[in-house]
VMD Tcl script that builds the backbone (N, CA, C; Angstrom):
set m [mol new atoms 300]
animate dup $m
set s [atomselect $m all]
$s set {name element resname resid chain x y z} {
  {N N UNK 1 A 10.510 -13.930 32.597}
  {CA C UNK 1 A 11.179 -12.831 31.964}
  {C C UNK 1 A 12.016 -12.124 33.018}
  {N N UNK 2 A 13.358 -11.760 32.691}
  {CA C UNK 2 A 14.259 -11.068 33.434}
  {C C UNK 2 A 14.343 -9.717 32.674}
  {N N UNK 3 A 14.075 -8.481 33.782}
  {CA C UNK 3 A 14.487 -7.137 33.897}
  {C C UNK 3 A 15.111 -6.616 34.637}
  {N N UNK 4 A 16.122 -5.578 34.595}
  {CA C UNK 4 A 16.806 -4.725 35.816}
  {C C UNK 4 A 15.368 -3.866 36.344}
  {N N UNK 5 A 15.681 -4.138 37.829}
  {CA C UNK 5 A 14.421 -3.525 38.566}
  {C C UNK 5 A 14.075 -1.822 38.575}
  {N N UNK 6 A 15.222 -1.362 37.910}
  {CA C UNK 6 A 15.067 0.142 37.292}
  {C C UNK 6 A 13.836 0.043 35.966}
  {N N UNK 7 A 13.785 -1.000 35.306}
  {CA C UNK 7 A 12.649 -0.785 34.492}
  {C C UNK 7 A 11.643 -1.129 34.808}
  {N N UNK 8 A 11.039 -1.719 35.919}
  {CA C UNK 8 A 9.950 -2.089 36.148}
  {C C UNK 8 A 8.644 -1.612 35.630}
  {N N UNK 9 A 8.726 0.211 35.452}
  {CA C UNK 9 A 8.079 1.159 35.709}
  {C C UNK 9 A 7.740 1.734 34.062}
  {N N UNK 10 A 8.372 1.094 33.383}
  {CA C UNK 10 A 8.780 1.489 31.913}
  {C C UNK 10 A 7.602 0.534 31.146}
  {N N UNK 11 A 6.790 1.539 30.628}
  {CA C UNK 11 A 6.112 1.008 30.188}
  {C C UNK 11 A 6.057 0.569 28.978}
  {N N UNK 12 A 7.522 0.148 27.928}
  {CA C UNK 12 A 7.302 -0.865 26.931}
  {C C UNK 12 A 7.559 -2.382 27.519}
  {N N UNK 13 A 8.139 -1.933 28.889}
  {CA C UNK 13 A 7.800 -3.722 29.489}
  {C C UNK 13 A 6.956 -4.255 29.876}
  {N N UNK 14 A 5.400 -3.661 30.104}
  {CA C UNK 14 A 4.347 -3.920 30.645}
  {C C UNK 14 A 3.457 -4.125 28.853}
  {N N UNK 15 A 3.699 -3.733 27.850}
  {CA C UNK 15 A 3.456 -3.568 26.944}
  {C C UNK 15 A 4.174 -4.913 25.955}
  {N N UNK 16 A 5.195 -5.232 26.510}
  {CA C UNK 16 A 5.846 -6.547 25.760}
  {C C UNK 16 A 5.004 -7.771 26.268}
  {N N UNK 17 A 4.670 -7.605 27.650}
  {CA C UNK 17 A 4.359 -8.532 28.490}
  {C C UNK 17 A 2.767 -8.549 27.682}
  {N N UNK 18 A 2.182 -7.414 27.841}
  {CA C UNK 18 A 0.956 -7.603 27.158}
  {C C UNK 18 A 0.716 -8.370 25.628}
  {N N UNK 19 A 1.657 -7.933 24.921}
  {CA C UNK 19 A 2.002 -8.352 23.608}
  {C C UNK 19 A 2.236 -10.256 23.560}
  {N N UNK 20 A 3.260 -10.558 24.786}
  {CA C UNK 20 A 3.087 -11.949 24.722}
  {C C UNK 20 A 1.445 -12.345 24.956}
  {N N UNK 21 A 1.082 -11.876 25.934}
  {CA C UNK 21 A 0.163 -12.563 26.209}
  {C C UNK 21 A -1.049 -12.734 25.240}
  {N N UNK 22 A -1.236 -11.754 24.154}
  {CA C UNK 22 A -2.264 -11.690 22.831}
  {C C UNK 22 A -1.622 -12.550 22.320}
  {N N UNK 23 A -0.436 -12.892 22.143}
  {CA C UNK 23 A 0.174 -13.696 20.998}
  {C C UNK 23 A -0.216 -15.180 21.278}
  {N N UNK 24 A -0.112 -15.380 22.700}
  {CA C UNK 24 A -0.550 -16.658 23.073}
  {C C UNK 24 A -1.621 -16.853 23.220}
  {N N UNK 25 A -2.558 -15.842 23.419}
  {CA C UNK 25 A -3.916 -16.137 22.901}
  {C C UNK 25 A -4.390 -16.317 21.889}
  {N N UNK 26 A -4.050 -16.309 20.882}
  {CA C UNK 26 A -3.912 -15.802 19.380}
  {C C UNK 26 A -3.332 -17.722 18.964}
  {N N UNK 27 A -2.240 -17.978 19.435}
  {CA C UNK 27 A -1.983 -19.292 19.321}
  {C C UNK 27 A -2.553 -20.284 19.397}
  {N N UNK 28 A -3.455 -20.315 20.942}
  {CA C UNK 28 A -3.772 -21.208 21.824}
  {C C UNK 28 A -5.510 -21.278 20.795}
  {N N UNK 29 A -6.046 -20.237 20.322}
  {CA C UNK 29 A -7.012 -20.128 19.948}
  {C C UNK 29 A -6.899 -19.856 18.865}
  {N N UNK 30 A -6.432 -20.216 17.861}
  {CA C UNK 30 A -6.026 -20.305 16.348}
  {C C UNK 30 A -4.503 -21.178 16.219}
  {N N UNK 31 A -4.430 -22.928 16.245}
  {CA C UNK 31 A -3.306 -23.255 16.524}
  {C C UNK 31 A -3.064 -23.770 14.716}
  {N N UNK 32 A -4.070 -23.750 13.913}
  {CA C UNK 32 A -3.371 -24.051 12.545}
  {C C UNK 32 A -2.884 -23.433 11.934}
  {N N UNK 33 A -3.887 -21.852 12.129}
  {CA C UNK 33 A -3.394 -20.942 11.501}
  {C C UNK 33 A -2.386 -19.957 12.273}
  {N N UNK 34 A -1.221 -20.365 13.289}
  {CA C UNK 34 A -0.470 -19.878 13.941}
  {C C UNK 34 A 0.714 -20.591 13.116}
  {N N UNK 35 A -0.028 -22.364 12.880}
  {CA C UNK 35 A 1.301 -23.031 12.409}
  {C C UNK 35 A 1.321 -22.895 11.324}
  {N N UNK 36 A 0.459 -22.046 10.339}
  {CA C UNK 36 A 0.836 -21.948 9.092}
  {C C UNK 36 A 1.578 -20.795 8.784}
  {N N UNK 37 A 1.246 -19.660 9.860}
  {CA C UNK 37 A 1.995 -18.246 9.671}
  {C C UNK 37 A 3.692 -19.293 9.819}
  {N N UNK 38 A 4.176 -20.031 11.184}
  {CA C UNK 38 A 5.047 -20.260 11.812}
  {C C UNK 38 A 6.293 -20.577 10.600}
  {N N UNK 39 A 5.564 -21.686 9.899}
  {CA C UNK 39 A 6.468 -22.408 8.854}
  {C C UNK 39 A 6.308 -21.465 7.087}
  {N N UNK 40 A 5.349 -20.520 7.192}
  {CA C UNK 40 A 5.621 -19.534 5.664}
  {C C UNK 40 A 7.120 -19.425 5.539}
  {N N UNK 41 A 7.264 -19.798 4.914}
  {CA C UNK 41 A 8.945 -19.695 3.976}
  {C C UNK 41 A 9.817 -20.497 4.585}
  {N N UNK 42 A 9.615 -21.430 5.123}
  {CA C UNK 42 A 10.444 -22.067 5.921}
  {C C UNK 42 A 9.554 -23.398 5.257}
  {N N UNK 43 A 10.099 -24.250 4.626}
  {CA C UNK 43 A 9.881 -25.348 3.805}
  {C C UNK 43 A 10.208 -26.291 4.670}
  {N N UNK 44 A 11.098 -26.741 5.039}
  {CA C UNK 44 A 12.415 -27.408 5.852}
  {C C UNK 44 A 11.924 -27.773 6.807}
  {N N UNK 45 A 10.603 -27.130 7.517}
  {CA C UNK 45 A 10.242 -27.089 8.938}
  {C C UNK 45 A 8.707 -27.657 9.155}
  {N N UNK 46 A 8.399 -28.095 7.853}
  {CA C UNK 46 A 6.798 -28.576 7.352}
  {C C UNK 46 A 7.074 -30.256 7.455}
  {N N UNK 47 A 7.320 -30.890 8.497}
  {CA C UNK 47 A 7.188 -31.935 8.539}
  {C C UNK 47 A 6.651 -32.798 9.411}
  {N N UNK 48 A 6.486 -34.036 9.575}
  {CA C UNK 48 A 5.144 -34.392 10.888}
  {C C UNK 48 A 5.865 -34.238 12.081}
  {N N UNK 49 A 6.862 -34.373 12.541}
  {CA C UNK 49 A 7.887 -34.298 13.711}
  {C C UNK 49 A 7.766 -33.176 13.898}
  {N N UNK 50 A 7.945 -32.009 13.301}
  {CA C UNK 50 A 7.543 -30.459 13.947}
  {C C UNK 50 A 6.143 -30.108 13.173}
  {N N UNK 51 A 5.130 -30.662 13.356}
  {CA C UNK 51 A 3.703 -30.916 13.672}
  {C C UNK 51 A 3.372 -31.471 14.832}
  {N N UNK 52 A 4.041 -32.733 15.572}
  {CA C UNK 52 A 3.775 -33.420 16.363}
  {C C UNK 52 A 4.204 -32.348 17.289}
  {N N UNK 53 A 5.309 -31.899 17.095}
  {CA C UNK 53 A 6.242 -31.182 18.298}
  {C C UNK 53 A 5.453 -30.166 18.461}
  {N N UNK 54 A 4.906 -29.381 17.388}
  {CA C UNK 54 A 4.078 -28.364 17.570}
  {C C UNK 54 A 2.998 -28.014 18.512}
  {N N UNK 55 A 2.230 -29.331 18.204}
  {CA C UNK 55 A 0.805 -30.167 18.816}
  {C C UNK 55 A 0.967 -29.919 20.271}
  {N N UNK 56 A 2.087 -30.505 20.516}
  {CA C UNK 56 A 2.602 -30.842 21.973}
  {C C UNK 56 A 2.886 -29.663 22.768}
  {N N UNK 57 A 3.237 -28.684 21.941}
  {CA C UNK 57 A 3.896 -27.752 22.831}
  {C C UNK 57 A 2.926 -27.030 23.474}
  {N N UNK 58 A 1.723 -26.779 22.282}
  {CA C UNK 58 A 0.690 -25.599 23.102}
  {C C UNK 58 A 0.660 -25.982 24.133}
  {N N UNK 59 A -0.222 -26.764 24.438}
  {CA C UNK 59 A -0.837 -26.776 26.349}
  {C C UNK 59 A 0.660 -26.229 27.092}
  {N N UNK 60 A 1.824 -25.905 26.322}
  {CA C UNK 60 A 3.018 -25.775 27.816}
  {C C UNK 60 A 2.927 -24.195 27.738}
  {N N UNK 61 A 2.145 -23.785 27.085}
  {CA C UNK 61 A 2.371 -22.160 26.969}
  {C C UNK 61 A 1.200 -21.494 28.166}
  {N N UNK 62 A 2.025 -21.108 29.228}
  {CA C UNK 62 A 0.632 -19.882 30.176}
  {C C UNK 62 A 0.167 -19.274 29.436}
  {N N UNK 63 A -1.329 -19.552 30.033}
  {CA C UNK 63 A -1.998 -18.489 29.411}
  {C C UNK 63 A -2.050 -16.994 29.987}
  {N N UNK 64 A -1.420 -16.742 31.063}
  {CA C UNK 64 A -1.306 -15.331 31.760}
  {C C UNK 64 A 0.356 -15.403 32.044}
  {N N UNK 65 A 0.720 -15.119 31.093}
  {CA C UNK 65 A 2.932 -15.133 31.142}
  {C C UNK 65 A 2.861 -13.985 32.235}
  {N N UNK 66 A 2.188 -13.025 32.090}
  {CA C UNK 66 A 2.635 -11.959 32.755}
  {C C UNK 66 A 2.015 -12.115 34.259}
  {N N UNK 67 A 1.104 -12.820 34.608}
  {CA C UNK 67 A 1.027 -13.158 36.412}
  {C C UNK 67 A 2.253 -13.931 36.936}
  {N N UNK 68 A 2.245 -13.344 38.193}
  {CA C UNK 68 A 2.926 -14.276 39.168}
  {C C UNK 68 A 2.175 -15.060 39.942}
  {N N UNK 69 A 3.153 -15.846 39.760}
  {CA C UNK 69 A 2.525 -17.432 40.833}
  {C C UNK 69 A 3.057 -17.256 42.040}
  {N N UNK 70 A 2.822 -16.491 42.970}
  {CA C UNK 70 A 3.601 -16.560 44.174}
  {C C UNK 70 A 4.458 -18.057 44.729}
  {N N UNK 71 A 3.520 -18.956 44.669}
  {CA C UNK 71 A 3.674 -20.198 45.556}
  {C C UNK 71 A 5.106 -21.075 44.527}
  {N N UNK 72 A 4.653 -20.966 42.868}
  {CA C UNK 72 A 5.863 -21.452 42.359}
  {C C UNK 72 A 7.202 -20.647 42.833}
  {N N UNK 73 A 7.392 -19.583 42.411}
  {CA C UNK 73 A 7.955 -18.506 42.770}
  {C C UNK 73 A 8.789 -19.185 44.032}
  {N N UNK 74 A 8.163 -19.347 44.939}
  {CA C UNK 74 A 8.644 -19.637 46.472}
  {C C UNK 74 A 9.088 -21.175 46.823}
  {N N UNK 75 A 8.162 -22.095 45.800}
  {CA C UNK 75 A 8.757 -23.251 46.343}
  {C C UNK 75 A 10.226 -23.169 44.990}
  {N N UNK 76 A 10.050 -22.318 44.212}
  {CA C UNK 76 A 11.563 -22.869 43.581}
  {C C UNK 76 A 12.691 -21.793 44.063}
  {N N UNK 77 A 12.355 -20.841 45.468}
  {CA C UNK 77 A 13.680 -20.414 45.985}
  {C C UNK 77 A 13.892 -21.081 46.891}
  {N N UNK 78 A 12.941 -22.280 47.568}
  {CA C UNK 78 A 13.353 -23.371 48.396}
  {C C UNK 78 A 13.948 -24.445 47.901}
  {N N UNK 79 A 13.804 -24.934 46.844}
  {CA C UNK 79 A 14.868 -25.653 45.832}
  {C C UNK 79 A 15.874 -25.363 46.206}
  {N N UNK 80 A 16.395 -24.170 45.693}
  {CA C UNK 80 A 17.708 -23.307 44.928}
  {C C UNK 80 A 18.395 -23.335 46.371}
  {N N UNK 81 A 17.577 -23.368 47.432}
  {CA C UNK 81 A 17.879 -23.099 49.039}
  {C C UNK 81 A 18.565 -24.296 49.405}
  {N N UNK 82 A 17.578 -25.071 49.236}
  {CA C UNK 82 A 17.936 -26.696 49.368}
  {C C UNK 82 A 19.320 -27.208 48.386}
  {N N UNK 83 A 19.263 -26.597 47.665}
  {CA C UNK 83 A 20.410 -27.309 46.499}
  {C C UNK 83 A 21.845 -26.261 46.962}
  {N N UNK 84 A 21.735 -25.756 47.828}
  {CA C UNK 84 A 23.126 -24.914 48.471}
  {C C UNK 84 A 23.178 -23.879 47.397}
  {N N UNK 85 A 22.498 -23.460 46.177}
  {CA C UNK 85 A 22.317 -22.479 45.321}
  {C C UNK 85 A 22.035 -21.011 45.649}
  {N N UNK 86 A 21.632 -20.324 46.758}
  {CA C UNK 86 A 21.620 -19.840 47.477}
  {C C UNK 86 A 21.448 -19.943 49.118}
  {N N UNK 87 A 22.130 -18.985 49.591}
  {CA C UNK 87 A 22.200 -18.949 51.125}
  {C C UNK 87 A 20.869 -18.893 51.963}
  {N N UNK 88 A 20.122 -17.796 51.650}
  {CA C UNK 88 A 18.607 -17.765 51.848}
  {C C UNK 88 A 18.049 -17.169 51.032}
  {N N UNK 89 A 16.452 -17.205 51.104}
  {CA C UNK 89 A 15.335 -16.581 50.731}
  {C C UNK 89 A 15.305 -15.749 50.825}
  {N N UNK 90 A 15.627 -14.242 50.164}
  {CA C UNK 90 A 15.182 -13.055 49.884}
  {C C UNK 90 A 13.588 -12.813 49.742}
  {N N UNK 91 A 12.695 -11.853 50.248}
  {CA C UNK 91 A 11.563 -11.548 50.477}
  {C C UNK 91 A 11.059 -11.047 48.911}
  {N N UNK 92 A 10.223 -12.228 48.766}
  {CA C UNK 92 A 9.658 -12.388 46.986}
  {C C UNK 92 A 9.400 -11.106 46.343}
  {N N UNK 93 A 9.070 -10.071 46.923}
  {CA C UNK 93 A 9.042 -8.606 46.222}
  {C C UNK 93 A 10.200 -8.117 45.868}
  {N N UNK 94 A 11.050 -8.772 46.430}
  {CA C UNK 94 A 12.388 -7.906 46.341}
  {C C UNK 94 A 12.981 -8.875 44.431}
  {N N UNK 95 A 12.312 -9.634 44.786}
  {CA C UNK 95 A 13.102 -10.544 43.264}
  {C C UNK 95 A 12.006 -10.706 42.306}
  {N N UNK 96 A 10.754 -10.778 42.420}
  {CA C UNK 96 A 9.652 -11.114 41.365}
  {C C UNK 96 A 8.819 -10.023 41.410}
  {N N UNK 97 A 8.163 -9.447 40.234}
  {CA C UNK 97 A 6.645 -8.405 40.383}
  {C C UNK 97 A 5.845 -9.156 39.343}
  {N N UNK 98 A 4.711 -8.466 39.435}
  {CA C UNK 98 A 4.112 -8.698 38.555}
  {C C UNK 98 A 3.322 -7.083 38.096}
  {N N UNK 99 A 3.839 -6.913 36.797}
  {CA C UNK 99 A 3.878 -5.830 36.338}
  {C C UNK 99 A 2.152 -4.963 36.261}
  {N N UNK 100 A 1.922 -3.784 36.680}
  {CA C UNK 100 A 0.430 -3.257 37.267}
  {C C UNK 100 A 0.486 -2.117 35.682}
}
mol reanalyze $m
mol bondsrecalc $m
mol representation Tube
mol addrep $m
């Protein structure tokens, strides 16, 4: 999730963040009845291909959206480093939090 670092402090963003994270609990631990809310009124979208797709997707969902991974975090500004995408590494506080 991207914020201007003026909101950090604002607490409907610590509150959205919380909100994902029930939702994906809520998913991960009720996945039929997530996919039955998902496709209500949506006819079109009840088919085994987005069942299968469905199936598949949970396990890609964190279960803590709102932690930081320091170490991902860092090896993908060494990527971005490596790929001439940026010049250097800015000091990880200055670009990632994890909201308190």
């Amino acid at each position: 999730m991207v914020a201007h670092r003026s909101r950090i402090q604002d607490g409907a963003l610590k509150r959205f963040v919380e909100g994902l994270e029930a939702g994906v609990q809520f998913l991960l631990n009720h996945p039929e009845e997530s996919w039955q809310l998902f496709i209500r009124g949506r006819d079109s979208i009840d088919d085994e291909l987005n069942r299968r797709a469905w199936k598949d997707t949970l396990p890609r969902f964190a279960l803590r959206p709102g932690a930081l991974d320091h170490n991902r975090y860092l090896r993908f500004a060494r990527f971005l480093k490596e790929q001439a995408m940026i010049d250097r590494i800015p000091p990880l506080e200055s670009w990632a939090v994890e909201l308190k």
